[in-house]
DRENVOMAR-967328 format. One record per residue (C-alpha): residue number from 1; residue in three letters; x, y, z. Coordinates in Angstrom, 1 decimal. Layout:
% DRENVOMAR-967328
(node NUM; ALA; (X; Y; Z))
...
% end
This chain:
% DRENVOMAR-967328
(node 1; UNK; (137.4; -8.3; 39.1))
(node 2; UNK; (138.3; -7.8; 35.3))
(node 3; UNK; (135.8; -10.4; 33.0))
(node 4; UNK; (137.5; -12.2; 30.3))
(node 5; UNK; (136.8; -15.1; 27.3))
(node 6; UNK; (140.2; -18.0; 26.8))
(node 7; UNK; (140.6; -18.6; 23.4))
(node 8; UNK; (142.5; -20.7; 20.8))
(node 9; UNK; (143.8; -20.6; 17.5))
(node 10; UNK; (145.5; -23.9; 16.2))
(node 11; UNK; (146.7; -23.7; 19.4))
(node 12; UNK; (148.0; -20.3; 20.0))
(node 13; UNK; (145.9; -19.4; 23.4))
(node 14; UNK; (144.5; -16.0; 24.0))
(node 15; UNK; (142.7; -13.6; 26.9))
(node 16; UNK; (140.2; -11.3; 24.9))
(node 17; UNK; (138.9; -8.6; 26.8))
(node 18; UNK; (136.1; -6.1; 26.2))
(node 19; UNK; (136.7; -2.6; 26.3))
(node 20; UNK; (134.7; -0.7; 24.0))
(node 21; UNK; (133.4; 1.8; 26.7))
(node 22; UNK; (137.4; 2.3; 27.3))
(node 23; UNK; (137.0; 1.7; 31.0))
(node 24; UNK; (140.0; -0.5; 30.7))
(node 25; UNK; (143.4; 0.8; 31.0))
(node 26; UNK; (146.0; -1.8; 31.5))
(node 27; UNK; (149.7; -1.2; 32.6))
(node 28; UNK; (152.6; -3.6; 30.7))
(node 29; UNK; (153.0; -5.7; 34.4))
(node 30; UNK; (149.5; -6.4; 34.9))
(node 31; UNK; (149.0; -8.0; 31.2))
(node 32; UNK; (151.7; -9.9; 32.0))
(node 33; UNK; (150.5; -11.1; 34.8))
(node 34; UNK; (147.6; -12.3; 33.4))
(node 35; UNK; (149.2; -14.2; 30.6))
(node 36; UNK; (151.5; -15.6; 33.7))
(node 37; UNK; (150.8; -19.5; 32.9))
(node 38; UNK; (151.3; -19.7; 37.0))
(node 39; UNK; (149.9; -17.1; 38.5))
(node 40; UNK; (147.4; -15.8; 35.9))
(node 41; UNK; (145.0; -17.1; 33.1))
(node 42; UNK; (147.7; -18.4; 31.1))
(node 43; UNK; (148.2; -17.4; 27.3))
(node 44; UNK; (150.5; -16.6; 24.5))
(node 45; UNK; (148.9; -13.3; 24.3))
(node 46; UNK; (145.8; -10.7; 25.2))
(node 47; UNK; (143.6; -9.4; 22.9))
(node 48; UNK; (141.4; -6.0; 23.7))
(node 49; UNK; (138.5; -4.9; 21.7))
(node 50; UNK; (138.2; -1.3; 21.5))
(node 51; UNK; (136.1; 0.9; 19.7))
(node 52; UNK; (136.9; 1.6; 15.6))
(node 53; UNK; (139.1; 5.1; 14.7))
(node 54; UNK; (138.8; 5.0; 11.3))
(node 55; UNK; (135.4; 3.3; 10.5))
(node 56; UNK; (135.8; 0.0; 10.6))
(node 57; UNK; (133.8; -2.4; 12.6))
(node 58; UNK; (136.5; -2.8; 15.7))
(node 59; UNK; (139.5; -1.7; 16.6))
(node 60; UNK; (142.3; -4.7; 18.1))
(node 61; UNK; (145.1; -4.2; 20.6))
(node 62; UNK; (147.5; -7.1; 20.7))
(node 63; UNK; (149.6; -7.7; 23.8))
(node 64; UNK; (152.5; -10.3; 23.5))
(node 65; UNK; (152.4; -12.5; 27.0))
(node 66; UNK; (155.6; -10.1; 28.3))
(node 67; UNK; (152.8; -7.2; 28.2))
(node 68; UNK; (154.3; -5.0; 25.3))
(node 69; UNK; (152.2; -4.0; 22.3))
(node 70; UNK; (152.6; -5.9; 18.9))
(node 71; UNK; (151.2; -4.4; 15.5))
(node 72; UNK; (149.4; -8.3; 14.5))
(node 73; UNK; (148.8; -11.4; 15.3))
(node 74; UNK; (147.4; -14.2; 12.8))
(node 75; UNK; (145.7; -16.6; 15.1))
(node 76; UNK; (144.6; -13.8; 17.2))
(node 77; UNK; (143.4; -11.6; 14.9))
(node 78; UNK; (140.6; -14.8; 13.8))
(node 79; UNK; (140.4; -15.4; 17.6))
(node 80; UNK; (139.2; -11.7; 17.9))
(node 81; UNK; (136.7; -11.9; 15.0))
(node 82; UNK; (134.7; -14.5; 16.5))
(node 83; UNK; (135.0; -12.7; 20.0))
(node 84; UNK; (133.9; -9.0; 18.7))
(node 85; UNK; (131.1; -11.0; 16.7))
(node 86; UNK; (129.6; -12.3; 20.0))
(node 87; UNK; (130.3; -9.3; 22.2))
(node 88; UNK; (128.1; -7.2; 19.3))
(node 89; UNK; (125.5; -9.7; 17.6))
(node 90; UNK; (126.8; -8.7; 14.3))
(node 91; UNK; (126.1; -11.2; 12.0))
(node 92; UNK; (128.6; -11.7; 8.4))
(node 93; UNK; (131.6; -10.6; 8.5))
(node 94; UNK; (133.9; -7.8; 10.4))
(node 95; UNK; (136.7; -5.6; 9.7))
(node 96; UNK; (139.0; -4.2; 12.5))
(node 97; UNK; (141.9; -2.0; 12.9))
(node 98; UNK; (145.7; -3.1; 14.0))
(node 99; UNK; (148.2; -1.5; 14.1))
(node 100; UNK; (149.6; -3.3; 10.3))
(node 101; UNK; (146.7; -2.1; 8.8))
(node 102; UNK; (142.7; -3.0; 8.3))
(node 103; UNK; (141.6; -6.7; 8.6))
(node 104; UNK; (138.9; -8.2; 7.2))
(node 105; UNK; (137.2; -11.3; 8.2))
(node 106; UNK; (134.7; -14.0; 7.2))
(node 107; UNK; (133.2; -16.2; 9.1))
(node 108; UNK; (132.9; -19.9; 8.1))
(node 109; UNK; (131.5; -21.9; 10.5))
(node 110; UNK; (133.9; -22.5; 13.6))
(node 111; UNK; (136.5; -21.6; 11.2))
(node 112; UNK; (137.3; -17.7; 10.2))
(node 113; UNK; (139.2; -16.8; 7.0))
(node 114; UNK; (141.3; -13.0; 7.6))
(node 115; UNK; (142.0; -11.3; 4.5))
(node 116; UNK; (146.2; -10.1; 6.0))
(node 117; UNK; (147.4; -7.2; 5.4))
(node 118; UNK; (150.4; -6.5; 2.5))
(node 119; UNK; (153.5; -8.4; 3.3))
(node 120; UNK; (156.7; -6.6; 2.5))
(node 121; UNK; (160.3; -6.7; 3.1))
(node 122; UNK; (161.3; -9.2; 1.3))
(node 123; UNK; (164.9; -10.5; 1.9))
(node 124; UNK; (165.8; -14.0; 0.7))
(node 125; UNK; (169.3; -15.9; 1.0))
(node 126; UNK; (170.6; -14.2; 4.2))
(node 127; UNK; (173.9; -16.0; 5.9))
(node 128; UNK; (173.6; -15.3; 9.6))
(node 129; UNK; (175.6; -16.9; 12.3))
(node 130; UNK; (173.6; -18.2; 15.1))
(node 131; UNK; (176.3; -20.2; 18.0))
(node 132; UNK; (178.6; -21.5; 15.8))
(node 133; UNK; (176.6; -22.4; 13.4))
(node 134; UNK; (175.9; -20.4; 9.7))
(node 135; UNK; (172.4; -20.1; 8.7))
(node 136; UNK; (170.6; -19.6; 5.6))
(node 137; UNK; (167.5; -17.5; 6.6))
(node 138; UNK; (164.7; -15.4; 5.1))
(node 139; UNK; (162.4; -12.8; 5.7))
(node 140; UNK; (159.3; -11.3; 5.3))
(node 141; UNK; (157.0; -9.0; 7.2))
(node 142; UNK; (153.9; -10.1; 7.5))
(node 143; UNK; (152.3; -7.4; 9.7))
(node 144; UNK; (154.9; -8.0; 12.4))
(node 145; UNK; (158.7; -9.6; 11.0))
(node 146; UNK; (159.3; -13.0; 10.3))
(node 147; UNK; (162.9; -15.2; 9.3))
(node 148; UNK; (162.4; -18.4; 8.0))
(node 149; UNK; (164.4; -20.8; 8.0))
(node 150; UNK; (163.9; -24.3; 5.9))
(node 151; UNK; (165.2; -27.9; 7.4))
(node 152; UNK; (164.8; -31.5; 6.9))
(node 153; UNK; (165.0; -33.1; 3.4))
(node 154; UNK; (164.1; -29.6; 1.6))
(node 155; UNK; (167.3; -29.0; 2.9))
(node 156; UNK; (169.5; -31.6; 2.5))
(node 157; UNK; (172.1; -31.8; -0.5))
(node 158; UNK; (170.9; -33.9; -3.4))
(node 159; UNK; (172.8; -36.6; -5.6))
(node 160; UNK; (173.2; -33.7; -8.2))
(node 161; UNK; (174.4; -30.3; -8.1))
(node 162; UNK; (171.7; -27.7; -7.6))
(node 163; UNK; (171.5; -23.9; -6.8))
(node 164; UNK; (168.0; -24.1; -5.2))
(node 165; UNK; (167.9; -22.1; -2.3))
(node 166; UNK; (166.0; -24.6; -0.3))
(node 167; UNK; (168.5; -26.9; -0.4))
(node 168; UNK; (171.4; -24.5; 1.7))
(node 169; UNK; (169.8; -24.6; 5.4))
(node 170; UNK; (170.3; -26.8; 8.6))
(node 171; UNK; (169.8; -30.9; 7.7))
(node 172; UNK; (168.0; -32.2; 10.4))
(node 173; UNK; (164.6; -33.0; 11.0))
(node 174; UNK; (162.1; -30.6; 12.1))
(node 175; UNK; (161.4; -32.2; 15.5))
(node 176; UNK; (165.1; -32.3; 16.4))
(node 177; UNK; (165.4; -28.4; 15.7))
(node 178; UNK; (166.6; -27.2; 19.3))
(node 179; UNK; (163.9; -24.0; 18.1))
(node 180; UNK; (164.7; -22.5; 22.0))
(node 181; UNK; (168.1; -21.8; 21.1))
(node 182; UNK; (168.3; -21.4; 17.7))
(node 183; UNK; (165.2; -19.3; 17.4))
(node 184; UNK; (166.5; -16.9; 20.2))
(node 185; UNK; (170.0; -16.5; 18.5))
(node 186; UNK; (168.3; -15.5; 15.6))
(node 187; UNK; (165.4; -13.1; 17.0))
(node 188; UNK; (167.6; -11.1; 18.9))
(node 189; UNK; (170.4; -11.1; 15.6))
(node 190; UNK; (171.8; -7.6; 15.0))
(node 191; UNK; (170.8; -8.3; 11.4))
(node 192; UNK; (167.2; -7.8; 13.2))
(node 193; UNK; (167.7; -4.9; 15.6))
(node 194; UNK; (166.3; -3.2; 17.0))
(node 195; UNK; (163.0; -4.7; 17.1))
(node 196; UNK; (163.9; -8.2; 16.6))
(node 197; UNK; (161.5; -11.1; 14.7))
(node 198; UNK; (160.0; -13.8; 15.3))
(node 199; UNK; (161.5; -17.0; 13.7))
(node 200; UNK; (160.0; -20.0; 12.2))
(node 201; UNK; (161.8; -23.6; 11.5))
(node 202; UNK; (160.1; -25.0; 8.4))
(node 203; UNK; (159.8; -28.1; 6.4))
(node 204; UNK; (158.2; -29.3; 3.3))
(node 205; UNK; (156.0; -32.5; 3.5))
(node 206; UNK; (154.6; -32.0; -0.6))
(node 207; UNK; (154.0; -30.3; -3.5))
(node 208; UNK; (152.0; -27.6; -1.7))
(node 209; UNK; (152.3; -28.4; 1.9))
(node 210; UNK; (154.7; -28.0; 5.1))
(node 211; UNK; (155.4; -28.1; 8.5))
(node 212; UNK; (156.1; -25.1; 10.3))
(node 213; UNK; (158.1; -24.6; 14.1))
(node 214; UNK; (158.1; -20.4; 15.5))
(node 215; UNK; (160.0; -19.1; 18.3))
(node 216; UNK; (157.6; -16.0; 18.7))
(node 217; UNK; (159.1; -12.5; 19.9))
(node 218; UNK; (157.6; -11.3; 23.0))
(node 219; UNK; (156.4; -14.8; 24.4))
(node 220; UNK; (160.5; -15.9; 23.5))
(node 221; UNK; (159.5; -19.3; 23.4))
(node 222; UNK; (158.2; -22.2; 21.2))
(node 223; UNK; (154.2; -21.8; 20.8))
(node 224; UNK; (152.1; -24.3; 19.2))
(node 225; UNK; (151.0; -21.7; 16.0))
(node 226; UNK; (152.0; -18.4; 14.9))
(node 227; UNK; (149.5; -17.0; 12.2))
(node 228; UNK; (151.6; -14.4; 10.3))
(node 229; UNK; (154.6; -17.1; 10.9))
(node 230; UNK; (152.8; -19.7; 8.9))
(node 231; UNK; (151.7; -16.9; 6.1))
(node 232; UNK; (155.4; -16.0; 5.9))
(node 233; UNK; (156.6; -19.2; 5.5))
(node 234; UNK; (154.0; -20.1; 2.8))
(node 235; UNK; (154.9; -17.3; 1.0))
(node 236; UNK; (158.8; -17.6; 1.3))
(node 237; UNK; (158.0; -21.2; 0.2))
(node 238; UNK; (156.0; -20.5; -2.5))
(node 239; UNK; (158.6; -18.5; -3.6))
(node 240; UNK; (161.6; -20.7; -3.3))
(node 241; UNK; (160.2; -23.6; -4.1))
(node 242; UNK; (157.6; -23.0; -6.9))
(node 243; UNK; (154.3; -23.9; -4.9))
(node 244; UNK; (151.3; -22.3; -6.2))
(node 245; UNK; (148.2; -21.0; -3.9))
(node 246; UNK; (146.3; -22.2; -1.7))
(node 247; UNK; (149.4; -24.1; 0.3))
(node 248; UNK; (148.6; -26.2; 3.6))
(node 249; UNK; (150.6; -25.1; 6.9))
(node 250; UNK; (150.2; -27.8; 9.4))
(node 251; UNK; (151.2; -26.5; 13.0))
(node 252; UNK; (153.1; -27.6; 16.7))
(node 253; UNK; (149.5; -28.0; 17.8))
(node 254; UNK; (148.6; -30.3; 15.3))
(node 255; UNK; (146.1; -28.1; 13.6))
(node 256; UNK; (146.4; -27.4; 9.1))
(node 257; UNK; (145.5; -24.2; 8.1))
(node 258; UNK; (145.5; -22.6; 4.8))
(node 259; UNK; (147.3; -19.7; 3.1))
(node 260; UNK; (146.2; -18.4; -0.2))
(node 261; UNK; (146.9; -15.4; -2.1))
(node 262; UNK; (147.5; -14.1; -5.7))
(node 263; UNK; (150.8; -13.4; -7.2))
(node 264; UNK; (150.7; -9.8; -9.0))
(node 265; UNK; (154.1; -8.5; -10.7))
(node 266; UNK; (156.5; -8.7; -7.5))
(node 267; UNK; (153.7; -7.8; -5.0))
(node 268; UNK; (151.4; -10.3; -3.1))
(node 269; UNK; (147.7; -9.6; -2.9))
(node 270; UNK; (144.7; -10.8; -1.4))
(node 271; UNK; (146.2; -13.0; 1.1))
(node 272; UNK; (144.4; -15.2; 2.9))
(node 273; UNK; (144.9; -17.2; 6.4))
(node 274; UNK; (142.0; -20.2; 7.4))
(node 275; UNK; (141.8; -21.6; 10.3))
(node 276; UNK; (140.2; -22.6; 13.4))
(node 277; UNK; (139.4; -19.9; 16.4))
(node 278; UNK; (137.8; -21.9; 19.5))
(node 279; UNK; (136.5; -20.7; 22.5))
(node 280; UNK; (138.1; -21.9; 25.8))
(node 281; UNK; (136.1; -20.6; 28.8))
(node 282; UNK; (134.7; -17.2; 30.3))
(node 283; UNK; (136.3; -16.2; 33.8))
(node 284; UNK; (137.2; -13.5; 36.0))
(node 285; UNK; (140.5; -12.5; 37.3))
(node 286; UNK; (141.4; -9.9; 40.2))
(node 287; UNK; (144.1; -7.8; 38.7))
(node 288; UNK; (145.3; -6.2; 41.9))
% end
């Protein structure tokens, strides 16, 4: 029987395991079939801590719910702070190693702030065709790859003439974006291959605020958060549209978290992701 903790963020549901005696050693099917919402735990992903290579606190292993091996995950990544806190008795805050780089985290309350790691790849203003329709999308790597695509009023036409790039993109409402079919198009684009990305439907709802939908690659499906989805979208936005730090992503799940950072030439630093991480239950699963 293999022990494991459920856990949320905003949301985004998670099985963290404990392997820092690396007894564990987990094929591709049987992660799968433990993020199987039917005949499993159920979850979006699995988290495994393992022990630190490089001197860090941890070391994280993020699993998309298909069983392969992503480099990040936002909501997980606070999810696995709070878990690796527990499993150790550490008390403050923890750094751990992914695969994008260190992470650092600080614990406020039920709520965890991660310091991400750079974001790069910038690429703005990108026609794509997606069915039959043409697309305005963006991207950014956030630790894994993100497009962004705005909709609603931020994308609508306006009585005058404008160049503003927020205002070339699909003009319907967020909750009528069909974000299954769209949001695979687009994550399996050629403009993407060979890894793909995940893709996130955004609108704004103020000066510093929006709503955010992401098809996530790996689960290929709609989830109710996507961590480095709502940094790259915040970014993107404050980038397109002007908005200064902190900026206020709320989520499918209903949840608003924050995304801060500091602007420094053409690079992004110290960015920031806050939000909730909640655990779910303790179980044990046979994995035969």
């Amino acid at each position: 029987m293999l022990r494991f903790t459920k856990m949320n963020g905003a949301g985004n549901d998670f099985v963290l395991l404990d392997n820092r005696d690396r007894s564990l050693s987990l094929e591709t099917q049987v992660i799968a079939k433990i993020c199987d919402r039917h005949r499993g735990v159920g979850a979006d992903g699995l988290l495994v801590v393992e022990p630190a290579q490089q001197g860090e606190d941890f070391r994280m292993r993020y699993y998309n719910s298909d069983g392969g091996e992503a480099e990040m995950c936002g909501n997980g990544a606070r999810c696995f702070a709070r878990f690796a806190q527990r499993l150790s008795g550490k008390n403050g805050d923890v750094s751990f190693e992914t695969m994008a780089g260190v992470i650092r985290a600080k614990m406020l309350g039920e709520n965890v702030q991660i310091q991400m790691s750079a974001p790069h790849s910038l690429a703005l203003n990108q026609s794509l065709s997606a069915g039959t329709a043409k697309i305005v999308v963006h991207s950014l790597n956030t630790g894994v790859p993100h497009a962004v695509v705005f909709v609603g009023d931020s994308a609508k036409p306006s009585d005058q003439p404008s160049t503003h790039p927020l205002l070339h993109s699909l003009r319907e409402d967020l909750d009528a974006v069909d974000v299954r079919t769209l949001g695979n198009a687009l994550r399996f684009h050629p403009h993407f291959a060979p890894k793909g990305t995940n893709v996130n439907f955004v609108t704004q709802t103020g000066p510093a605020s929006i709503a955010i939908r992401t098809y996530e690659r790996g689960v290929e499906d709609e989830t109710l958060a996507c961590g480095t989805g709502m940094v790259a979208s915040a970014l993107i936005f404050g980038e397109l549209a002007g908005a200064t730090s902190p900026v206020q992503v709320k989520v499918r799940g209903g949840d608003t978290l924050e995304i801060a950072w500091e602007k420094v030439g053409d690079t992004w630093e110290n960015v920031t992701l806050t939000g909730p991480a909640d655990f779910t239950f303790d179980g044990e699963i046979a994995i035969t």
